[in-house]
N, C-alpha and C positions, 0 to 999 in steps of 0.2 A: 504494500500500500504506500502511498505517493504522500509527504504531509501533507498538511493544511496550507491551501494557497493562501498567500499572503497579498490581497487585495485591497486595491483600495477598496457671583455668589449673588449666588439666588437671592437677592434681597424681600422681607417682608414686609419691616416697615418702613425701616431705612437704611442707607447701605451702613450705615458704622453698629450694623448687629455680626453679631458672630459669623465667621464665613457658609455656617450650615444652617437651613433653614431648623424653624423648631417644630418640625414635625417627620415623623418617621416619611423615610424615602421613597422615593417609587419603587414598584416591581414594574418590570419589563412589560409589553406590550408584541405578542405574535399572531404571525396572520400567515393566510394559506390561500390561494385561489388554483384550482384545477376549473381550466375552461375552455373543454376540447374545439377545436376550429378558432377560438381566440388568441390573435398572435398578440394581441396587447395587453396581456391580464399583471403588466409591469404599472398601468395605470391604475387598477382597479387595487393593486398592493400600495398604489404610494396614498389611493383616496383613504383605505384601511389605515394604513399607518397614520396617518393625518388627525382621524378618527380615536386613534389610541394614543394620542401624543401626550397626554396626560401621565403616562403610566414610565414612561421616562426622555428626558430631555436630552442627552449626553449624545446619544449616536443614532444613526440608523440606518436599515441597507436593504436590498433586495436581491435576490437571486432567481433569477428566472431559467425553465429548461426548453430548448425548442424540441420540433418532432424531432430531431436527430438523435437529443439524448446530450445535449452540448450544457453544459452550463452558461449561464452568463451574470456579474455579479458586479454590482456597484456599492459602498459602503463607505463613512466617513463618518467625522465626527459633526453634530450642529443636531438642529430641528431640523422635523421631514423637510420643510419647505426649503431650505437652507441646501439638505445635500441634494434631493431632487430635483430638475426642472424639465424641460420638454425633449430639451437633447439627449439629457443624460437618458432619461425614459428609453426612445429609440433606439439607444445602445443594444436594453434589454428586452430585446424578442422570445414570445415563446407564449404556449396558450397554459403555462403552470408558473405560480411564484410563489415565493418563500419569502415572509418580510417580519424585518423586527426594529424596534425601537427601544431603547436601552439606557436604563440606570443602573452602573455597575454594583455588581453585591462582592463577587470575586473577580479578581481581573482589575488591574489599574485603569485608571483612563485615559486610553490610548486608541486610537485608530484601528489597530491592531486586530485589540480585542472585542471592535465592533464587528455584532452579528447581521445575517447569516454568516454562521461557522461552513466553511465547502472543503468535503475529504475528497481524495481522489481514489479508485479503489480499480482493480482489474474487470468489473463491469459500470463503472461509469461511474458518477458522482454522483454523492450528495452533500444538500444545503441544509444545515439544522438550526432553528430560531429556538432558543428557550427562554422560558420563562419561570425564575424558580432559582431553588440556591443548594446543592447537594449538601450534608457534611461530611460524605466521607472523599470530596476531594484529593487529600492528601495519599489514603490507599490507593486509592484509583488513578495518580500521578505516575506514584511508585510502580503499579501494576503497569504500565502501558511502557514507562521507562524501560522498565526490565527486559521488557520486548524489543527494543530497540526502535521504537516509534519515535520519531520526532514532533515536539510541540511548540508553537511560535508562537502560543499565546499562553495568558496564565488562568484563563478559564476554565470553567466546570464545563462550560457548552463546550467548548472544543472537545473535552477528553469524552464526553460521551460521543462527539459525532465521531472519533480518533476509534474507540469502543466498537462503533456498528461498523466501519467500513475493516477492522480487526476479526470482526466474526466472520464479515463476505469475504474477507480472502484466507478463511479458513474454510470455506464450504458453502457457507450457509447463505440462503436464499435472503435477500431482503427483512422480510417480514421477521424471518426466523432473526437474524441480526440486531432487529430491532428491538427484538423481545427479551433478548441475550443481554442487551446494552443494558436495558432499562432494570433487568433484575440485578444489575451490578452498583445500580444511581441509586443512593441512599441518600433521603431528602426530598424535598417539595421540587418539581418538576412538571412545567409541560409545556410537551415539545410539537413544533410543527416542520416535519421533516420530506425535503422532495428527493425521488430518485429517479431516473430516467424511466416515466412512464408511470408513477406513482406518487400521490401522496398523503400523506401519513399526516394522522393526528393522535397524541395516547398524555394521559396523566398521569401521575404518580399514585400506587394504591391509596393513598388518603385523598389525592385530590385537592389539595390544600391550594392549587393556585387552579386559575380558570380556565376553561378553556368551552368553544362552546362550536354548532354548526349550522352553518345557514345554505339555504339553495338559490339558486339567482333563476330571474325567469326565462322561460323561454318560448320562445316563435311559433313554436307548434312543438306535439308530443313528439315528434320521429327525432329532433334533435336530441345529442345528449346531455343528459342532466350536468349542473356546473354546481359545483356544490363550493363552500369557502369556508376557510376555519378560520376563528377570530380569540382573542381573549377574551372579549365582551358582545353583546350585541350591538353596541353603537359601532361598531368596525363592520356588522352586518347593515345596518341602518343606511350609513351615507354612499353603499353602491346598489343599491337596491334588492338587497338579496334578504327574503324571509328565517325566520328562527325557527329550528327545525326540534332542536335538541341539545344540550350539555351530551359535551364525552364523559362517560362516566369516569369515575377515579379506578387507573387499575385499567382501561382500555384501550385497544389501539385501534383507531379506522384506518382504514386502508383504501383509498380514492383511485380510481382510475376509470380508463372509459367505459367500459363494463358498470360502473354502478360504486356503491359502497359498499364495501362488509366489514364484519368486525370481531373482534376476540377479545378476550380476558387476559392477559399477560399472568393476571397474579391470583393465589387461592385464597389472599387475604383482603377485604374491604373494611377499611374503617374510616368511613367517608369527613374529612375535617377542612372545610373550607374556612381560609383564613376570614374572620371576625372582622377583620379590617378591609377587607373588600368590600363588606357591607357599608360599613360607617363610612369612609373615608377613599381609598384607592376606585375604585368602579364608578364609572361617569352617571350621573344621578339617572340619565334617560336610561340606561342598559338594566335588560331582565334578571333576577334572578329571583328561581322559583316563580317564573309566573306573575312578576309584578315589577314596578321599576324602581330601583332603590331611591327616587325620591319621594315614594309611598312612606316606604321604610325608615326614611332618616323623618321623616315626619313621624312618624309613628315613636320612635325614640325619644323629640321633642317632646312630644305630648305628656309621654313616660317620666319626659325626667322633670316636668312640670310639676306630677302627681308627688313625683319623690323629695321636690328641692324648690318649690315656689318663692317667694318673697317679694312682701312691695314693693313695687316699681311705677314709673310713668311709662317707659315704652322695652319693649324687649326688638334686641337688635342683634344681628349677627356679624362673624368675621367672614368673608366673602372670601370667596363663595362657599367652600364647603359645607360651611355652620350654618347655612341660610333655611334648605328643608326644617333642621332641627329646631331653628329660631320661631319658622311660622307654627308649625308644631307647638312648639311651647305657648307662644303665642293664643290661640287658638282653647288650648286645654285651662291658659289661666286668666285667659280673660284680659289679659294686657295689651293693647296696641301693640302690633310690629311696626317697625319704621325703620329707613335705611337711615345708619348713623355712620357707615362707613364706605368711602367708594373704592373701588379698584381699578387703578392702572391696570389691565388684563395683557398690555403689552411689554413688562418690564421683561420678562423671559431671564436668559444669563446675562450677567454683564462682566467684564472684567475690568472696568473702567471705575474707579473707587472714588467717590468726591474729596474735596481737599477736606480740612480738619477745619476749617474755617464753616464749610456746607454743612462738615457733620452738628456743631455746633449751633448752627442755624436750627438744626433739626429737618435737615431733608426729607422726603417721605414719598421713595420710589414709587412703591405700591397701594397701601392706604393713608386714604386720606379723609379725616371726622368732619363732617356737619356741622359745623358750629350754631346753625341756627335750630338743629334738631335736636342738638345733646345740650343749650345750654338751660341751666337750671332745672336736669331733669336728672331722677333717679332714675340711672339705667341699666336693665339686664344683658350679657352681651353673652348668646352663645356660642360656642368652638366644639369642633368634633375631636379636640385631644389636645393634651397636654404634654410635651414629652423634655424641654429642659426649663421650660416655665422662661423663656431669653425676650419671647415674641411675646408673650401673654404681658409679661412687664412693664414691656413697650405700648402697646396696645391701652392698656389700663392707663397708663400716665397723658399718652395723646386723648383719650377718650377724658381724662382731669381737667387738662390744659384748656381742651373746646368746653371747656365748663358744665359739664356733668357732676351734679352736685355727690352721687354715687352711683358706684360702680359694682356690680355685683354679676361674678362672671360664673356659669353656667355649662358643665360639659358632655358632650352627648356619650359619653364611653367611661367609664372605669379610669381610674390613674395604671398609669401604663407603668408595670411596674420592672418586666421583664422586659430584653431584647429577642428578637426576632433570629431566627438560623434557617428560616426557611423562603428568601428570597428579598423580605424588605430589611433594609438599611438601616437598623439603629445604632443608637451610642452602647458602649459596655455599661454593665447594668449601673455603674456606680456613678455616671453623668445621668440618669433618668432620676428627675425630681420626684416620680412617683417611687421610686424604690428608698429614697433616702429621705424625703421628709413627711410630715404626716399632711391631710390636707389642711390643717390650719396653717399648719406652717407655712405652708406653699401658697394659702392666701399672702399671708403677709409677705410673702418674699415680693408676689406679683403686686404688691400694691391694692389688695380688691378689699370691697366692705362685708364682702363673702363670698366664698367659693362652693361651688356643688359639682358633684359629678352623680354619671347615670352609674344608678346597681347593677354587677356584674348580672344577675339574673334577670334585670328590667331588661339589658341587653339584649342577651338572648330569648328570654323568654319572648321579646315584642317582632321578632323573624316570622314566628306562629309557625316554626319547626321544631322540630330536635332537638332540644339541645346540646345532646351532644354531638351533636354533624357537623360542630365548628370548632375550628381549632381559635383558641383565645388564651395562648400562653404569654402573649406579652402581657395579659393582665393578672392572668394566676400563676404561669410558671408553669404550667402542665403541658410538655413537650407532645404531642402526638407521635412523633417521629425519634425514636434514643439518639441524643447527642454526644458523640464520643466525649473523654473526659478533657483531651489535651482542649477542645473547641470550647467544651463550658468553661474552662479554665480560662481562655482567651476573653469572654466578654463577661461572664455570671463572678457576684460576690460571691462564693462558695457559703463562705459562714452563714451569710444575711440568709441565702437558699436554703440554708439546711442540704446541702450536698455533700 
């Protein structure tokens, strides 16, 4: 097998905040378009992408396959709109694509280690887009090393797609490859993988990150079906393609012109979708279970009204994500909502830092208060999380300044007590405010006349599932997935854990 071709601060309120925003980080964003007689389906991947650009800003790329069986593969660092444009598109010919958009979990931030990941194999290539963060990378380095496999990147994507084209040039058929790889990926994973004439969609047994399938329409029945894998349904939304179904956790489809089918990869299901797709990461219009999560973050609102009320004149939210949970609250206690804060929606990265004179000023990239709505009003302002209390500080103090007589802030989630190991980006547990201080204390740090958060149970219980069908260890600590010890070592206080 041939390596891996090598292809081509975030401000919140204002830039003189910490170089990290204060909220846990994106996971990745993957897409799949099989659309047989479609030499353009590099369009219908960059509208996809565009669509999931929320889910990370860092890089993004596309890999398309033509009828030959050829790859073709464009990838760089920026927003969709930044590495694509119309040329670049025409480059990549082919009626199959593979697209991803990326905020790195492993893997530095490099060019590099922007996906699609493309192996080369003695039956032809593939593109693998993941989404998802393994822990046991490190074995699975060591394992592929040992082999004598070369690796140009320092990601977990690469070594799994290093992995499948590892089993086809030991034998194994595609499908068979795939299944071999994925029982070796220990961790939240899912991947959208193309090979000459197939593509491939599978989860991780728990499922922990999304993945989902829609069909695009067609002209009459004799054509064939064009089916598209997305991470959410808004990636299905803006090309016009219907919501068919979730990949189960634990399953792999298998697309091509024939149709789709599908298998079970694994004998175990313990279905655990990350808790923070609901609140926070998934774009409010996209499904899940049959409803759009800004049903649901309303529905938390409402929740955390019943749980954490207090007089106020208006209840207002941090923009956008707080906003569902705001009218919600709103709604449940009777208090006016009202915009008390606007958003720049264009500040994006910047690397451009204002002088010490601007920061002083009090610049304010992204929000910006109402001064005629907040002054002399008690106001409640809700946020969908808490996680070093840097922004909530900020927030509370500009919300003082425009003269809000008080400030009583509001959160739609549990204090985030634990770090993440299955795909999103947090601090080690000893920088999360919720592990280290109690909530009063972490009022008074933030400046507020009171703080509240939603009941771990209000949480879950208000999905109207399972409870246990979600994984929510950043708020309890309860891995779904066993985290080797050298990894809990790396980010968890052992002692504070009881580990």
């Amino acid at each position: 097998m041939l390596p891996t071709e090598e292809l081509c601060e975030f401000s919140i309120l204002d830039a003189a905040m910490d170089d990290r925003p204060d909220k846990p980080e994106e996971a990745c964003g993957v897409f799949g378009v099989f659309s047989p007689g479609d030499k353009e389906t590099a369009k219908l991947a960059y509208f996809g992408l565009f669509a999931l650009q929320h889910r990370g800003q860092e890089s993004a790329g596309i890999a398309t396959f033509d009828d030959d069986g050829n790859v073709h593969l464009h990838k760089d660092m920026g927003l969709v709109s930044q590495v694509f444009n119309d040329t670049i598109l025409a480059t990549l010919p082919g009626s199959m694509a593979v697209g991803h958009t990326r905020y790195s979990t492993t893997g530095s931030s490099r060019v590099v280690n922007a996906q699609p990941a493309v192996v080369k194999t003695s039956k032809g290539p593939l593109a693998l887009a993941h989404n998802g963060n393994l822990v046991n990378t490190a074995i699975l380095q060591a394992e592929l090393l040992a082999r004598k496999h070369s690796l140009l990147t320092t990601t977990d994507s690469e070594m799994v797609a290093v992995a499948i084209g590892e089993a086809v040039e030991d034998g194994a058929d595609w499908t068979e490859a795939i299944v071999m790889a994925c029982k070796r990926a220990i961790g939240a994973f899912s991947l959208v993988i193309g090979t000459p004439g197939a593509l491939y969609g599978t989860r991780d047994s728990s499922g922990v990150r999304p993945l989902v399938i829609g069909v695009l329409p067609r002209e009459s029945n004799l054509e064939p079906m064009r089916y598209v894998l997305a991470s959410e349904t808004c990636g299905l939304d803006i090309i016009g393609a219907s919501y068919v179904r979730e990949v189960e956790p634990g399953e792999l489809v298998c697309i091509t012109a024939e149709g789709i089918t599908s298998l079970r990869w694994t004998g175990t299901l313990d279905r655990k979708l990350c808790i923070f797709e609901m609140i926070y990461f998934a774009r409010p219009d996209s499904l899940v279970n049959d409803e759009t999560l800004y049903t649901y973050r309303m529905r938390i609102g409402r929740q955390l009204a019943r749980e954490s009320t207090v007089d106020a004149d208006i209840v207002i939210a941090v923009p956008d994500s707080g906003v569902p949970a705001a009218i919600g609250f709103s709604q449940e206690s009777g208090i006016p909502y009202a915009e008390g804060l606007i958003k720049n929606r264009y500040v994006g990265r910047t690397f451009i830092q204002p002088t010490q004179s601007m920061r002083e000023a009090g610049i304010r990239m992204k929000l910006n208060p109402l001064k005629d709505v907040l002054k002399g009003k008690r106001v409640i302002i809700v946020d969908d999380s808490i996680v070093r209390g840097t922004t909530s500080r900020k927030i509370v103090k500009a919300l003082r300044d425009a003269g809000a007589t008080e400030v009583h802030m509001r959160i739609s989630s549990p204090p985030v007590t634990h770090p993440c190991f299955y795909g999103i980006d947090t601090d080690s547990q000893d920088h999360l405010i919720g592990a280290t201080k109690t909530v009063e204390e972490i009022g008074k740090q933030i400046g507020a006349d009171s703080l509240g958060y939603l009941s771990l149970m209000g949480m879950l219980e208000t999905t109207h599932q399972d409870t246990g069908h979600f994984c929510s260890a950043c708020f309890d600590g309860k891995y779904p997935i066993e985290i080797p010890e050298v990894l809990k070592r790396s980010k968890l206080m052992l002692e504070t854990a009881g580990v």
